[in-house]
KEPA-964710 format. One record per residue (C-alpha): y, x, z; residue in one letter. Coordinates in steps of 0.001 Angstrom, whole numbers, plus 500000, padded with zeros to 6 digits. Layout:
YXZA;...
//
This chain:
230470195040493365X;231781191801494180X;229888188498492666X;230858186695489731X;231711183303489095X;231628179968487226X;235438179104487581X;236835175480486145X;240532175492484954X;242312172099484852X;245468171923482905X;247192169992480108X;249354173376479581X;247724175293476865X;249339178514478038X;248145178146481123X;244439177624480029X;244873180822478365X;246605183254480490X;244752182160483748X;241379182107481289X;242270185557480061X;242494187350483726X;239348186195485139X;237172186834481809X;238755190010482208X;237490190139485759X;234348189151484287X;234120185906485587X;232955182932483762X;235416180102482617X;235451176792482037X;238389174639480896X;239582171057480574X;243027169236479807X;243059166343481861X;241192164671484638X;238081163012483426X;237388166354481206X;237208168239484267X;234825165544486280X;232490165649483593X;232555169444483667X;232006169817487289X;228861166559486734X;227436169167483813X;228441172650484788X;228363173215488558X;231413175636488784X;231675177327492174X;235567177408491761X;238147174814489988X;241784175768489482X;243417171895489325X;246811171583488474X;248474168355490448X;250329167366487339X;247475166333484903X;247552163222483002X;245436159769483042X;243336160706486489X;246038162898488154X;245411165954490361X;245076163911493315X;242546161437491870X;240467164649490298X;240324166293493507X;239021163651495632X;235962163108492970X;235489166578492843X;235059166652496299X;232741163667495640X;230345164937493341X;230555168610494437X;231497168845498359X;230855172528498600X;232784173641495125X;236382175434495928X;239052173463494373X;242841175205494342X;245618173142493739X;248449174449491080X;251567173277490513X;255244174146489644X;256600171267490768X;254910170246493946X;256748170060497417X;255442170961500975X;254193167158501163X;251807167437498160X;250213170889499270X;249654169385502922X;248049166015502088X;245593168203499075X;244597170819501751X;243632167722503706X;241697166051500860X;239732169343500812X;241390171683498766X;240618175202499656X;244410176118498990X;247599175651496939X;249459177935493945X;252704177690493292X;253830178302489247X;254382180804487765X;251050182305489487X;250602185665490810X;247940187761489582X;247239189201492771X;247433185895494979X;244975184528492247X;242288187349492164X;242453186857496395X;241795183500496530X;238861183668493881X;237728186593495814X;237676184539498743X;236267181901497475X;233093183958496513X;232601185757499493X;232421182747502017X;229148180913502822X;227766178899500594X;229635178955497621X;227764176693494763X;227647172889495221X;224376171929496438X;221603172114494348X;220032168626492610X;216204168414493426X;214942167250490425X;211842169359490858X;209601166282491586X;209371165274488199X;211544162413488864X;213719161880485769X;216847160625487708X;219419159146486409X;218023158562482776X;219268155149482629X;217673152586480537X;214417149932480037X;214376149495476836X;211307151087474362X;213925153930472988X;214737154888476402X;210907155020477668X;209944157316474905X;213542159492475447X;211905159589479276X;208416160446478093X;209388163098475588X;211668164907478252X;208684164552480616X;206850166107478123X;209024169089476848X;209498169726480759X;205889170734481567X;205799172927478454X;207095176302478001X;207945176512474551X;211585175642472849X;213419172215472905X;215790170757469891X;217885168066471003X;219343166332468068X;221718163067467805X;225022161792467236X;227960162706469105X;228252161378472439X;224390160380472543X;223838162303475656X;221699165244474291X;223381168158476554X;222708165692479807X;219041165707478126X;218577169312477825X;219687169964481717X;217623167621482578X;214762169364480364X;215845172462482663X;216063170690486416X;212624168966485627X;210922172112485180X;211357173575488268X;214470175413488271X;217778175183489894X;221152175515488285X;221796178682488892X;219333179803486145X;220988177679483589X;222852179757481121X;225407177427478842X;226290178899475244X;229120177508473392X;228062177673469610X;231164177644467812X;232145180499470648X;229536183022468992X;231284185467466166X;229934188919465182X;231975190702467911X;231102188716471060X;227533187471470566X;226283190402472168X;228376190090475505X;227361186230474863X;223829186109474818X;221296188218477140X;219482190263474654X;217217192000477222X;215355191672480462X;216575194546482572X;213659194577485879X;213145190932486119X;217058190178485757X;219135188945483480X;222574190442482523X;225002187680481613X;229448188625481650X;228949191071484349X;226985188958486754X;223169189302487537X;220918186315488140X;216956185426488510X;215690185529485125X;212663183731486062X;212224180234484430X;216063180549483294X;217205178513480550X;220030179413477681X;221011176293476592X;222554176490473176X;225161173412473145X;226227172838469205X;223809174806467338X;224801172786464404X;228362174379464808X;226984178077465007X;228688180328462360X;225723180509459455X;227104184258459072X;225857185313462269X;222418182862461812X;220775186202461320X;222489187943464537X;221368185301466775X;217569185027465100X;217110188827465768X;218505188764469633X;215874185733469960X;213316188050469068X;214073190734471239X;214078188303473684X;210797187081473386X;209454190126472453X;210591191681475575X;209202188586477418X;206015188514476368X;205398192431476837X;206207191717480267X;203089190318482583X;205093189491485346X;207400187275483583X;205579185561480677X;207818182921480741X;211194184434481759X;213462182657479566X;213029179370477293X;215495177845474716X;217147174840474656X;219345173457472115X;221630170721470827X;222813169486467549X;224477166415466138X;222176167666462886X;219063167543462482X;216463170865461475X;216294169642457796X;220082168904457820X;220618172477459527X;218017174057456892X;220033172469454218X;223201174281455812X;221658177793455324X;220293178357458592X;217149180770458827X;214199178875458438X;212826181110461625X;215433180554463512X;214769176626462779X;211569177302463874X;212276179445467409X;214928176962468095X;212555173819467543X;209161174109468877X;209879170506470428X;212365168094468561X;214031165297470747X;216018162900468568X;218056161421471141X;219224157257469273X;222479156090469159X;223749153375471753X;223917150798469392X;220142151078468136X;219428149796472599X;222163147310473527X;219615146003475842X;220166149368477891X;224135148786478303X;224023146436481429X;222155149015483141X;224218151761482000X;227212149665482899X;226207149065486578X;225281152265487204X;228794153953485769X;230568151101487542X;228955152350490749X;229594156050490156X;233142155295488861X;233756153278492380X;232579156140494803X;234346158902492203X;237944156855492845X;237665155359495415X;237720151540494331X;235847148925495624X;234376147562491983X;231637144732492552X;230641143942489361X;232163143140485495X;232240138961484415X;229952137689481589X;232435137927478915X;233420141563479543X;229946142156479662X;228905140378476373X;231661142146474641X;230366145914475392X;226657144692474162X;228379143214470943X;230137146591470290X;229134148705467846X;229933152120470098X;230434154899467768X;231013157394470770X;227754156082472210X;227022156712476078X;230008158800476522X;232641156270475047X;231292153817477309X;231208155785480385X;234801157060479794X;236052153285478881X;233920152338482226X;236254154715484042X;238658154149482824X;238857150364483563X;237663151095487253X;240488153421487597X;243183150694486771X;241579147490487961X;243600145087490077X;240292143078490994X;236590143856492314X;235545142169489105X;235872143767485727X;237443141768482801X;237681141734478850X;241545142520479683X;240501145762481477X;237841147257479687X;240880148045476671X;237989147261473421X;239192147324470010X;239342144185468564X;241007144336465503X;239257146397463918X;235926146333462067X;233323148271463920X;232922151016460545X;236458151542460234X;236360152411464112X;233635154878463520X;234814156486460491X;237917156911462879X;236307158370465910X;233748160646463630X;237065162202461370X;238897163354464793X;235428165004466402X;236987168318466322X;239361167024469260X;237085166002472357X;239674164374474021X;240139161512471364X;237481159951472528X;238821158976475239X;241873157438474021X;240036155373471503X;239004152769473648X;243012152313475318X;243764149336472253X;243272146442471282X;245872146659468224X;248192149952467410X;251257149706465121X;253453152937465710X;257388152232465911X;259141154572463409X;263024155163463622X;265173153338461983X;262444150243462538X;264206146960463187X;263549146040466765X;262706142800466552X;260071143572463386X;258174146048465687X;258318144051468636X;256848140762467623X;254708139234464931X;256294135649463863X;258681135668466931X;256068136493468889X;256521139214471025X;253274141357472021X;252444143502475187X;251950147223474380X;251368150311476094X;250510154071475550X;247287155207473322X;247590158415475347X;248898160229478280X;252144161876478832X;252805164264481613X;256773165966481605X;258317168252484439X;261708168443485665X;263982168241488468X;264757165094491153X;268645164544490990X;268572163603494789X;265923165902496135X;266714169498494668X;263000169179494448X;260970170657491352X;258674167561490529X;257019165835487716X;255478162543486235X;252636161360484312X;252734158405482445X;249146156460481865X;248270153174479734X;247485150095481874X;245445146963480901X;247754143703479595X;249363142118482162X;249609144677484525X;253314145538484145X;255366148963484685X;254482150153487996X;255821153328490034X;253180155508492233X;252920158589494806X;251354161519493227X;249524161995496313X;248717158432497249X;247315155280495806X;250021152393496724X;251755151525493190X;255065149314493053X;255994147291490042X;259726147400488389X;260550144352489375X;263987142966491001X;261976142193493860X;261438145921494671X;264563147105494478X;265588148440497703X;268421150582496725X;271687150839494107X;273561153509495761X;274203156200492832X;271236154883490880X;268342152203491097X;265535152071493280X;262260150781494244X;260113150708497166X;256767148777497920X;252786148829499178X;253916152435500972X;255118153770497404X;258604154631496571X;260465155409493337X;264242156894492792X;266421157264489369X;264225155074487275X;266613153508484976X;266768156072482465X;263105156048481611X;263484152081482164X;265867152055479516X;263070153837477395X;260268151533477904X;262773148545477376X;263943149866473793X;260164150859473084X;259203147545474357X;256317148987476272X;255585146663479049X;252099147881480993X;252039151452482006X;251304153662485250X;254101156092486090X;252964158451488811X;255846160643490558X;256650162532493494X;259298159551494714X;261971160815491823X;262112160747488151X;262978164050487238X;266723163725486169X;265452166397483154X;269257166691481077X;270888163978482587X;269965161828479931X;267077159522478093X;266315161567475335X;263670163711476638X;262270160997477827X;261853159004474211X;260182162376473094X;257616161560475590X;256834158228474905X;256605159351471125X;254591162236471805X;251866159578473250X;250747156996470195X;252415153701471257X;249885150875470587X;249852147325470269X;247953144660473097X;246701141017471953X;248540139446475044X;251727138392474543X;254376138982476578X;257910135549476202X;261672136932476428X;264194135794478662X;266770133679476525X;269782133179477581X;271341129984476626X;274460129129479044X;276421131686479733X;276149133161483440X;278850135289485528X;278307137175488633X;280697136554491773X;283158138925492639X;286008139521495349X;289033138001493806X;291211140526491867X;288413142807491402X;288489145438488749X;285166144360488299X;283143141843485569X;280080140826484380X;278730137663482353X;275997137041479989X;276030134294476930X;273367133282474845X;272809135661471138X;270514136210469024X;269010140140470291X;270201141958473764X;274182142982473072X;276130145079475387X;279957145396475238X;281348147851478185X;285000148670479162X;285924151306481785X;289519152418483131X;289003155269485067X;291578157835485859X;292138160796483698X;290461163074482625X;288213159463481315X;290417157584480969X;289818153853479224X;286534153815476959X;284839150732475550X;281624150396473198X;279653147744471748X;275708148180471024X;273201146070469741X;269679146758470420X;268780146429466624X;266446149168466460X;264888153167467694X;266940155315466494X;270287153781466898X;269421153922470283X;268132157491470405X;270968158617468179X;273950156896469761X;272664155812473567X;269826158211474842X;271500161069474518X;274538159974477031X;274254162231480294X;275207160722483667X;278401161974485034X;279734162856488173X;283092163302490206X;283444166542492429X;284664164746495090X;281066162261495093X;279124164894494587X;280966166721498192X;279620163877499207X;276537162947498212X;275734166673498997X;277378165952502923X;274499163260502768X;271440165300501552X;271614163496498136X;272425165044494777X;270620168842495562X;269298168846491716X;272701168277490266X;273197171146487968X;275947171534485522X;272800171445482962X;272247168245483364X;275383166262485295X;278677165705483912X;281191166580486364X;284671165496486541X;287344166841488674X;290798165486488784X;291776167389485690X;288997167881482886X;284856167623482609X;284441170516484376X;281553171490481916X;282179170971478472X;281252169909475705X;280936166112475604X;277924164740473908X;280643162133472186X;283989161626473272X;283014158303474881X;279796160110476495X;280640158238479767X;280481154958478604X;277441155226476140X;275697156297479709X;276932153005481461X;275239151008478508X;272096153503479404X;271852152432482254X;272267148485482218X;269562148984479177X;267473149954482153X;268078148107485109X;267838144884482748X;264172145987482331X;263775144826486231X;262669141322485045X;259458142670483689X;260626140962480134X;263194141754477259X;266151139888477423X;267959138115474818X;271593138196475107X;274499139366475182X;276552141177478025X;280226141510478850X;280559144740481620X;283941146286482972X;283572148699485474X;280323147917486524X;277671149732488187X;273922149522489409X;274916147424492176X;276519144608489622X;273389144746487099X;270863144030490123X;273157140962491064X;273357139616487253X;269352140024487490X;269008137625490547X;271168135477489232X;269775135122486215X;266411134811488174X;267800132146490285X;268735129812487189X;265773130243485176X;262958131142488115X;261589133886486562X;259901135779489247X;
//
């Protein structure tokens, strides 16, 4: 009978969670699961799985990123790489960041079962174990009085062999507690058995929970282990089901009973529990008073962050440092006012807000030195009101991390007035993303399936383009441009970045000005137009930053050069908001076109501009095809003209054509790093024409 394992799934696809989940409970292994990348590192830190399942497009800490730590913390664990939009590239370079191998979407079953299979049957397939066995605490961070008795009452509980209650607010560290509890006693991970709470319902608690020693083993999901000196660890108690409070009080009996009439084990299994309530708050909830009592012959309260501040320097460094190794960053420290500001905070998701804001600001520093800028702290907002907010949304773990992305949040609706949203007196304020947006889709130019992830970024730190599969980033800035031919493009510090004007055009309209986009050297072209793309950024809360960010007025009018009797035009004059008025003459079946638009406000531009698909002759796409360009053109998402008609009707509008050319100067005008202000005159204009108004309006004013 082959082994069983503890298998980690990494996904921010629900369906896959589920489906993959499904098949290897059925196979009777145990699963784990997390949405994005800094839910799985904690899992693999807490719950030693022998095999993770990481999909490459996750968001915040992308599959790259999460594999490397993983690799980190757990050298020996099996990590396979998943994707449905990957290339030959990405496999390659995550087989030689250690990845064991590489799935590609939709999976197949059988490939699947092989690998885990596989994976089981080679040498050595757990992570190393942690020696804790010398009564060395480790890692319980902290010098303060609280901490020393935390220390000394874990010391304690250790050497006993009766039940442990751990009991504090959310985030306090009590499951970290009760492993430790576990490791200090002895005993290695293996014999660690982790029970969900709010898993437990009348039909599973059986298969759940070990109700019998069976000759010295235990019988856990199909897989056998040592039952001496195991541990179930009971995470949530507090969220158990009270109808089943009676259930789980008389399989804890059996258990001991069956323990105790059993010399040569007479301490084959202990409990261990958490709870965010304490045993009077849990008897007031109708649990059995017995059960209160098996469950709690030791009670740990475990204090909230804010009742030690003195501890959070310590805890600081030593996240800092883990954070470092984890992504590879070279972090020497955090300056005095960064580091006054976390002990002045009144941290409502205690040690596990701060070591998830300490990651995150490692992950997107642009210095060895840590700053107020990076470490994304509300500010606005009194401390209660932030609590009450993080304690009503406890039923989503992920929240928690995106609490600490703001300084200020105001969400744009449509129909807002642009300039309301966008600045506060005139002045106009940074923002970026509360959360993190991943979408799929298909490169224009490549042919190749491919993704991106979109990630909030400190103030200051601009739009900036990276490699899926490496760390080099380059900003949206003229000064990266390296290419206009059939649509804009930047390269820089080894990165490159293709078709980025129609999710330009969305940032610039959404006024977000500091994010992370991470692709696979393509924006997906998804249906030719923006509009999937503002459904992303609104998907992901859209928050406010305390920097400000100045817009470029225009106030003489500028025109660029062109050959004389060129078809060609383009000037800009001085207005009041960002105006675009575009003429085209282009033979039939277009025809002349001409639009005016004024970027007044959201959803005039998602009704009237976003939805504009770029077009296409047949002839350009011969030969953009003759030049390896253009393999993801697809009548789904190009507009192609031949000499007679759009070869795939309907239009969006009957002046689709030129709502796109407005699309994409609303983008390319976002190379500056800043909104403009003013307004521009375009006839027949492409990519190549709004790059040379940019420098030239960069030359007069010196902008970059």
């Amino acid at each position: 009978m082959m082994e069983k394992a503890r298998v980690l799934i990494v996904d921010d696809q629900e369906d896959i969670l589920t489906s993959l989940g499904a098949i290897l409970l059925d196979e009777g292994h145990e699963v784990l699961k997390a949405h994005d990348g800094q839910e799985a590192l904690h899992a693999v830190q807490s719950d030693s799985p022998d095999i993770v399942f990481l999909d490459i497009w996750i968001p915040g800490i992308d599959g790259m990123q999460t594999l490397k730590a993983i690799k980190r913390i757990a050298p020996k664990c099996h990590v396979i790489m998943m994707s449905g939009h990957g290339t030959i590239e990405t496999a390659v370079k995550a087989i030689k960041l250690g990845a064991e191998d590489y799935l590609e979407k939709p999976l197949n079953l059988e490939d699947t079962l092989h690998l885990v299979e596989r994976a089981i049957s080679s040498q050595n397939v757990r992570p190393e174990i942690v020696d804790f066995s010398s009564g060395n605490p480790g890692p319980l961070i902290g010098a303060s009085p609280l901490a020393s008795n935390i220390r000394r009452s874990i010391e304690n509980a250790a050497k006993e062999t009766g039940s442990v209650l751990i009991y504090g607010e959310k985030g306090s560290g009590k499951e970290f507690l009760a492993r430790i509890t576990h490791f200090l006693s002895g005993q290695d991970r293996q014999n660690l058995i982790k029970i969900s709470c709010h898993e437990l319902n009348p039909e599973n608690i059986r298969d759940k929970i070990p109700a019998k020693l069976i000759d010295g083993s235990i019988s856990k999901l199909g897989r056998v282990g040592a039952a001496n000196n195991a541990t179930l660890l009971f995470v949530g108690i507090d969220r158990l089901n009270p109808g089943i409070g009676s259930a789980l009080l008389a399989i804890l009996e059996e258990i001991t009973g069956n323990q105790h009439g059993n010399p040569a084990s007479p301490r084959s299994i202990r409990f261990v529990s958490t709870s965010k309530k304490s045993p009077d708050e849990m008897l007031l909830d109708g649990f059995p008073d017995k059960l209160v009592r098996i469950l709690g012959h030791r009670i740990i309260r475990t204090p909230p962050l804010r009742e030690r501040p003195e501890d959070i320097p310590l805890l600081v460094r030593h996240f800092l440092a883990e954070a470092s190794r984890e992504f590879d960053k070279e972090i020497l420290g955090i300056d005095h006012d960064a580091l006054l500001k976390l002990i002045q905070y009144s941290w409502p998701g205690n040690i596990k807000e701060l070591k998830i804001l300490v990651e995150h600001a490692v992950m997107n520093a642009s210095g060895q030195t840590l700053t107020i800028n990076e470490l994304l702290l509300p500010t606005s907002e009194s401390h209660s009101e932030k609590e009450d907010e993080i304690r009503s949304s406890s039923r989503d773990k992920r929240r928690l991390s995106s609490t600490t992305v703001s300084t200020r949040h105001k969400q744009p609706q449509p129909g807002e007035n642009f300039a309301d949203f966008s600045s506060d007196n005139g002045i106009l304020h940074q923002r970026t993303l509360r959360g993190k947006a991943v979408v799929y889709g298909l490169g224009l130019h490549s042919g190749q399936k491919t993704g991106l992830t979109i990630s909030p970024l400190p103030p200051s730190s601009g739009i900036n383009f990276g490699h899926i599969t490496s760390g080099g980033t380059v900003p949206a800035l003229l000064s990266h441009v390296e290419s206009t031919d059939f649509c804009t493009s930047l390269r820089g510090n080894g990165a490159l970045a293709r078709t980025i004007e129609h999710l330009m055009a969305v940032f610039h309209v959404y006024g977000l000005t500091n994010l992370l986009v991470k692709i696979s050297g393509e924006v997906p072209i998804m249906d030719g137009s923006a509009l999937e793309f503002c459904n992303l950024v609104e998907s992901a809360e859209i928050i406010t930053q305390d920097e400000v960010v100045e817009k470029i007025v225009i106030n003489e009018p500028l025109e660029i050069p062109l050959p004389q009797g060129s078809s060609k035009f383009m000037r800009i004059e001085p207005s009041e908001v960002l105006e675009i008025e575009y003429q085209m003459d282009y033979p039939q079946p277009i025809g002349k076109m001409s639009m005016s638009f004024r970027l007044s406000d959201i959803a005039h531009f998602k009704s009237e501009i976003a939805p504009a698909r770029t077009f296409g002759f047949v002839k350009d796409m011969r030969m953009m095809d003759e030049m390896g360009l253009a393999g993801g053109g697809k009548l789904s998402n190009v507009v192609l003209v031949d000499e007679e008609k759009v070869v795939n009707p309907p239009l969006r509008f009957e002046d689709e054509f030129v709502r796109h050319k407005i699309l994409d100067i609303l983008g390319d005008f976002y190379l500056l790093g800043r909104p403009i202000v003013g307004k521009i005159f375009a006839r027949q204009t492409g990519h190549a024409e709004n790059i040379a108004m940019l420098r030239l309006i960069n030359d007069k004013l010196g902008i970059l």
